[in-house]
C-alpha positions in Angstrom: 28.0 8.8 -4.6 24.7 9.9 -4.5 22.2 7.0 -4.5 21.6 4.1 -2.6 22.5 1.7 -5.7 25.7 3.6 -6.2 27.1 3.8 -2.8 26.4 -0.1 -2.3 28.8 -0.5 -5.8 31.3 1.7 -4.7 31.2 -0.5 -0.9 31.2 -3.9 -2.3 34.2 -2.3 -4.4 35.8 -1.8 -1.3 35.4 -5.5 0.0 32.2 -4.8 1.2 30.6 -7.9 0.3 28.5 -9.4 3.0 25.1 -8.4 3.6 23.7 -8.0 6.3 20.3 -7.7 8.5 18.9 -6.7 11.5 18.0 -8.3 14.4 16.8 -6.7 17.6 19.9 -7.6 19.6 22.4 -9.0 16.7 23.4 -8.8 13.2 23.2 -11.7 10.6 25.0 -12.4 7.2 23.3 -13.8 4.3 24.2 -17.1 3.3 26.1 -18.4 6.9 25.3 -18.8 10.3 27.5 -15.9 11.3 25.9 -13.4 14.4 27.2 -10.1 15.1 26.6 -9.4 18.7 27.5 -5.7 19.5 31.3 -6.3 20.3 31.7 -8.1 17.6 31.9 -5.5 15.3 32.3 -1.4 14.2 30.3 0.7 11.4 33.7 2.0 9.1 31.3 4.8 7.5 27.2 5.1 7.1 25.4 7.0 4.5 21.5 8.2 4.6 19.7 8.5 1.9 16.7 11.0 1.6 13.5 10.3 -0.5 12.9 14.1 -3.0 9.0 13.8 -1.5 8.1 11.2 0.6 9.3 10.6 4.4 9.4 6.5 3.9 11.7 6.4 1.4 14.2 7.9 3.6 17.6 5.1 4.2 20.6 4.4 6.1 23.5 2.1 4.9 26.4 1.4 7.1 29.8 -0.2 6.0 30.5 -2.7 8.6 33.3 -4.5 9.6 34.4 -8.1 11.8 38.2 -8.3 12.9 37.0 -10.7 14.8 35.0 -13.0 11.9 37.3 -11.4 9.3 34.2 -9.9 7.4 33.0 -7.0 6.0 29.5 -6.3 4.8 26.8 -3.3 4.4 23.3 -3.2 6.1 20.8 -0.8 4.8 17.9 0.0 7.0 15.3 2.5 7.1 15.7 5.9 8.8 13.3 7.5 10.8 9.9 6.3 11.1 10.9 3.5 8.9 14.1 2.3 11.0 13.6 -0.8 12.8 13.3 -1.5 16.4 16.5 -2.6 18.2 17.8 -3.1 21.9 19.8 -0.1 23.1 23.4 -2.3 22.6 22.3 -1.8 19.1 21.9 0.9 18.6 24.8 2.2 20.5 26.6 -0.3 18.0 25.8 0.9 14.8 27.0 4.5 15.6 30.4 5.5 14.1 33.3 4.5 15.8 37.1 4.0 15.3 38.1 0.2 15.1 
């Protein structure tokens, strides 16, 4: 895989199919009032993306994943002076980790 449009295919492929976004201290889903607070769930795999020229187009997607809400999404997000500004829980949260 190597763009962001691909690697989202392959994902949703893989029953990646929510998406979600960012909050400072949570993540929501598109299309429900679901909230994933940082023990709610684990990032299965992430992938960054580097622009050929141009520091902002750099990108991040992680594969995430709910046992709890049965759910499994992707959220892309900037990288680097792009990525978004999040409580430390967060952050801690969307690093790697077995489930």
């Amino acid at each position: 895989m190597t763009t962001l449009s691909e690697t989202l295919a392959t994902l949703k492929k893989q029953g990646y199919t929510a998406d979600f976004n960012l909050a400072a201290t949570h993540l929501s889903c598109t299309g429900n009032a679901i909230r994933l607070f940082p023990d709610d769930f684990v990032v299965d795999q992430h992938f960054r993306f580097e622009g050929p020229s141009d520091p902002a187009d750099e990108a991040v997607v992680y594969a995430i994943s709910s046992a709890r809400f049965n759910l499994k999404g992707t959220l892309v997000n900037g990288y680097g002076p792009s990525s978004d500004a999040l409580a430390d829980e967060m952050i801690k949260a969307l690093r790697e980790r077995p489930a």
